[in-house]
C-alpha positions in Angstrom: 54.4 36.6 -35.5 57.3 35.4 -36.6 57.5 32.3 -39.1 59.5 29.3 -37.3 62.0 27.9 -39.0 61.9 24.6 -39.7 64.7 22.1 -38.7 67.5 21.7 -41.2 69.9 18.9 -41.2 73.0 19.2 -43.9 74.9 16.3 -45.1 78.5 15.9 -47.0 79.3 12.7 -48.5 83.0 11.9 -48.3 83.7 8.5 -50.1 87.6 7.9 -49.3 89.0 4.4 -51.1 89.0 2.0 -47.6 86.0 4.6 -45.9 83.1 6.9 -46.4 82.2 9.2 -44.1 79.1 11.5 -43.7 79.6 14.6 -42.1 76.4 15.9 -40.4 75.4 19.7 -39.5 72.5 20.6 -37.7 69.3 18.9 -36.2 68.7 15.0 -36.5 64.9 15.0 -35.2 61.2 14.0 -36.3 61.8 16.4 -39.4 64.7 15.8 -40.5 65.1 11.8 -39.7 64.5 10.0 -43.2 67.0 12.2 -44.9 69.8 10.7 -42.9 67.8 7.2 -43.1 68.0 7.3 -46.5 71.6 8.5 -47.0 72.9 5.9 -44.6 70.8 3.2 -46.4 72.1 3.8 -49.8 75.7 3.6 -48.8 75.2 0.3 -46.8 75.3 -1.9 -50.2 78.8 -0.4 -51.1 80.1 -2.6 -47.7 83.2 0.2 -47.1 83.3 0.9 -43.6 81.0 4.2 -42.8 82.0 6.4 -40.3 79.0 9.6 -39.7 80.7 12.5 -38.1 78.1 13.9 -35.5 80.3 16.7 -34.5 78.4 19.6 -35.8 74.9 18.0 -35.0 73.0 20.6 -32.5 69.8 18.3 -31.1 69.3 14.7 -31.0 65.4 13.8 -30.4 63.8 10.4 -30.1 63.3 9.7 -33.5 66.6 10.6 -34.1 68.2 8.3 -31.8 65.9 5.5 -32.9 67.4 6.3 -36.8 70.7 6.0 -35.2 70.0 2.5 -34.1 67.9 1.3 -37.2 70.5 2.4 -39.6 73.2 0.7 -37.6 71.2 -2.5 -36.9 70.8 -2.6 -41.0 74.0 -2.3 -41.4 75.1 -4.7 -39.2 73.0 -7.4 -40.8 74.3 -6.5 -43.9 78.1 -6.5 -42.8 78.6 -3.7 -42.7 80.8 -2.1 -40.2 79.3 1.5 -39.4 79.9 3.8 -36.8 79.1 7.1 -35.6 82.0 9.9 -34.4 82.7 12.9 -33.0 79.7 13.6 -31.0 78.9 17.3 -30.4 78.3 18.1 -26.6 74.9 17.3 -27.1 75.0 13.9 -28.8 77.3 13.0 -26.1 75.1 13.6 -23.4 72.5 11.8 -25.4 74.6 8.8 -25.4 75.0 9.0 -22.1 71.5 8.8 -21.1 70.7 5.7 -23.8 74.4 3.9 -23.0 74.2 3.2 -26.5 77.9 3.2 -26.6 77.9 0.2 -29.3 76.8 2.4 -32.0 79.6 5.0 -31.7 83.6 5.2 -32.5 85.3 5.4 -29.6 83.1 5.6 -26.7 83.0 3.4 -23.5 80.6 2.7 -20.6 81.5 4.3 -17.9 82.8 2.3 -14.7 
């Protein structure tokens, strides 16, 4: 029997002078979650803008999403203005479902 792989979520820190953004590949889910907690958190002190690119994330679970609004909910207390961008198919559809269009770059309700 094949050995399943386990979930692997990449992340590329690009610190620009007026923005950084963090590129994300792969799976944001139960395994995966505090490694994007953590590199979100540690770049909320800085207070540049933060901008997480989510378009080469492949599945969103429940933990993931609830990252996405912890992270963003820190942030915001902390005044820091960060957003997420460029979500894949999937995220998008995700969004959709939650209407948690306040934590993404870009989106809208729909009418």
């Amino acid at each position: 029997m094949p050995a399943e792989k386990t979930p692997v979520l990449e992340l590329e820190t690009e610190k620009q002078p007026q923005v950084t953004i963090v590129h994300c590949t792969g799976k944001v889910v139960i395994e995966t979650w505090p490694k994007l907690s953590t590199t979100l958190r540690d770049l909320i002190p800085e207070g540049k803008p933060i901008r997480v690119d989510l378009s080469n994330v492949t599945v969103v679970d429940s933990v993931g999403i609830g990252v996405f609004v912890s992270v963003w909910a820190s942030a915001k207390k902390a005044g820091c203005d960060l957003k997420f961008r460029n979500p894949s198919k999937y995220v998008q559809d995700v969004v959709e479902l939650t209407r948690l269009y306040d934590l993404f770059e870009g989106t809208k309700a729909s009418s």
